[in-house]
C-alpha positions, 0 to 999 in steps of 0.5 A: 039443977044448974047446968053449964050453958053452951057457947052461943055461936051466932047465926053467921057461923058456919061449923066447918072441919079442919080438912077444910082449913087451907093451910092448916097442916102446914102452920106452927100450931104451937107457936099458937098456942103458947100465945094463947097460954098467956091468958092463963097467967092473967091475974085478972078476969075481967077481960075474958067477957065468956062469949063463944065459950071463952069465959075466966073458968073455961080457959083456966081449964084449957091451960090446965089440960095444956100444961099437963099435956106432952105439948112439945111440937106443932103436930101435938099442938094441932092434936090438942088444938082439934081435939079441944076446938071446932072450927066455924067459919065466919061467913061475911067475907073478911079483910086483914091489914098490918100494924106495927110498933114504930121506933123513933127518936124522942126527947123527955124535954121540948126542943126546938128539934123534938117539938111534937108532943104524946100527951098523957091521958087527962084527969077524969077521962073514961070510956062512955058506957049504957049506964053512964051515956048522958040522955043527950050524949051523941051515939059515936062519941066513946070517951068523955070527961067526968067533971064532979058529977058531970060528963063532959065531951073532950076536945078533939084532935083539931083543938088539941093541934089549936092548944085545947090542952096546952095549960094541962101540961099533959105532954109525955114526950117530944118527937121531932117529925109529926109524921111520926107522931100521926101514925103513933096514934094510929099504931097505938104504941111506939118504941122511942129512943130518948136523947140520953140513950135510954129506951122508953115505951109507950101505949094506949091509955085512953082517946078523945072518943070521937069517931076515927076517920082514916086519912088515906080514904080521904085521899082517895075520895079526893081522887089523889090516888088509888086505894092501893097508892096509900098504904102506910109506907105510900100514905108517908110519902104523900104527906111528906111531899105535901107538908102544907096540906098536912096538917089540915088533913090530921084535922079530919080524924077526930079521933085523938089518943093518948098514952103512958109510959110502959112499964110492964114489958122487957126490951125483947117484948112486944107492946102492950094489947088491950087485953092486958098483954105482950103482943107477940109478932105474927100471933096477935090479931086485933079484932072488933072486941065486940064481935069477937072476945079476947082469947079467941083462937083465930084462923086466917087464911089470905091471899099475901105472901107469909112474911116469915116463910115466902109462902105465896099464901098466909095461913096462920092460927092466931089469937085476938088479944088486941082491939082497934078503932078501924077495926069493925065486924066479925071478919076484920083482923088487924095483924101484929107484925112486930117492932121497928121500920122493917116491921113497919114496911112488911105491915104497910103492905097488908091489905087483903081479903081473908077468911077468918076461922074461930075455934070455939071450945068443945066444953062449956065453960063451968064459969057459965051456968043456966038454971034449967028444971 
């Protein structure tokens, strides 16, 4: 007899009860919710991987309820949220930083003014898998090149800054300050203002597959400063007061991206996630895909001040719809905070211990099934 097969919650949660979730009566649970719905239009699934009960079938059956539901306020969506969901605390103590969209000046043409390139994602280039790793392939390299029935290792990020690429005439677009080029690829996305007025969208499309290395910490183990002297906004200074030692410092991150032209979202649209979707400011949660699955309903409780509100404490029903390559463990969140430099200086300030909640589904999903006897 086919049964459905329960969320397998792994040891290191800990079941809790949303009396015990600080913050929770006071968030907008519908703000939530209509960010996780999105799912519900996806015409794919293959980004929900099922694991802790958020399978393909499973979150149709939640939107379907959801839809179907007087779901009109915060308080009915904290109703459906708890009658549908238990909340298991992840025992490992967690950490949340900020990202933002970033908005600059560029140009579709090289210029002696925009001379700093986004390039484009190469021919053959894919994500390294267990039935695609080469024997001989290094455990932290993620991406390479597929040349006829080979894979080969890309260039990293000091060879591309040496040309690697140059005759591949990869460039997307030219922006005037490195700088800003540099955390673009850290940001993974960016709004750029073209000379002609128009506005263009970029995002991921794929990275060199070498193993990120941030650049901030570097400085610190250098002793120039103090963790909390290089957050975004303290990390621009440095590296504007120090444009000799700049370039060789981008060099220590191998890690590489690259980017396309977007295309799928409207200018009152947040960018792209990698699941798939618009990241919507203050809902969206990049995670480490590997510890937690897209869709994830994700509480976060920490100890900095709610960006919208003032409260001295941010307690916030969130949704893992986004990954990034600093962002490792089951209990490490990367907060989408929005678009453009005010967005950018609210996101440079978050570095904080947090507590992090999954609400794992009540119903199995029916995608999922064991064969018992």
């Amino acid at each position: 007899m086919a049964m459905p097969q329960s969320p397998v919650v792994p040891e290191h949660f800990q079941k809790t009860d949303y009396a015990e979730l600080s913050g929770w009566p006071e968030d907008d649970q519908l703000g939530a919710l209509n960010a996780f719905l999105r799912f519900c239009g996806l015409s794919s699934s293959d980004v929900l991987s099922g694991a802790l009960g958020y399978g393909p079938s499973g979150v149709a059956k939640l939107c379907k309820t959801a839809q179907e539901a007087p779901i009109r306020t915060a308080e009915d969506a904290r109703r459906f949220l708890e009658s549908r969901f238990t909340p298991y605390r992840v025992r490992s103590s967690g950490f949340v930083t900020g990202y933002f969209e970033p908005e600059v000046s560029a140009s579709r043409i090289r210029t002696e003014h925009f001379a700093t390139p986004l390039h484009g994602k190469p021919a053959g280039l894919e994500a390294v898998n267990a039935e695609t790793r080469p024997k001989d392939w290094p455990a932290d390299l993620t991406h390479g090149r597929r040349q006829g029935d080979r894979l080969t290792e890309m260039p990293d990020r000091a060879a591309i800054m040496d040309g690697a690429l140059d005759h591949e005439q990869l460039e997307l677009v030219w922006l005037a300050d490195p700088i800003d080029a540099y955390f673009i690829h850290v940001q993974g996305s960016a709004r750029l203002r073209l000379t002609d007025g128009s506005v263009m969208r970029v995002g991921y499309a794929g990275k060199s597959g070498h193993p990120y290395t941030g650049i901030g910490r570097l400085l610190v183990k250098r002793g120039e400063g103090a963790p909390e002297d290089f957050t975004m906004s303290g990390l621009r200074t440095w590296l504007s007061a120090n444009p000799h030692q700049r370039n060789s410092l981008f060099r220590e991150n191998r890690s590489y991206i690259f980017f396309r032209e977007v295309h799928e979202t409207t200018p009152d649209q947040g960018p792209i996630g990698a699941a798939g979707l618009p990241l919507v400011p203050g809902r969206s949660l990049a995670v480490d895909a590997g510890q937690l699955p897209y869709g994830a309903l994700v509480f976060v409780n920490a100890d900095f001040e709610t960006p919208e509100t003032g409260a001295n404490a941010y307690a916030r029903l969130m949704v893992a719809d986004d990954t990034g390559s600093a962002i490792k463990g089951p209990a490490r969140g990367d907060i989408f905070v929005g678009s453009g430099a005010h967005a950018g200086e609210i996101a440079g300030d978050i570095r904080h211990r947090a507590d992090f909640t999954i609400l794992v589904p009540n119903e199995p999903d029916p995608g999922r099934q064991t064969v018992t006897d």
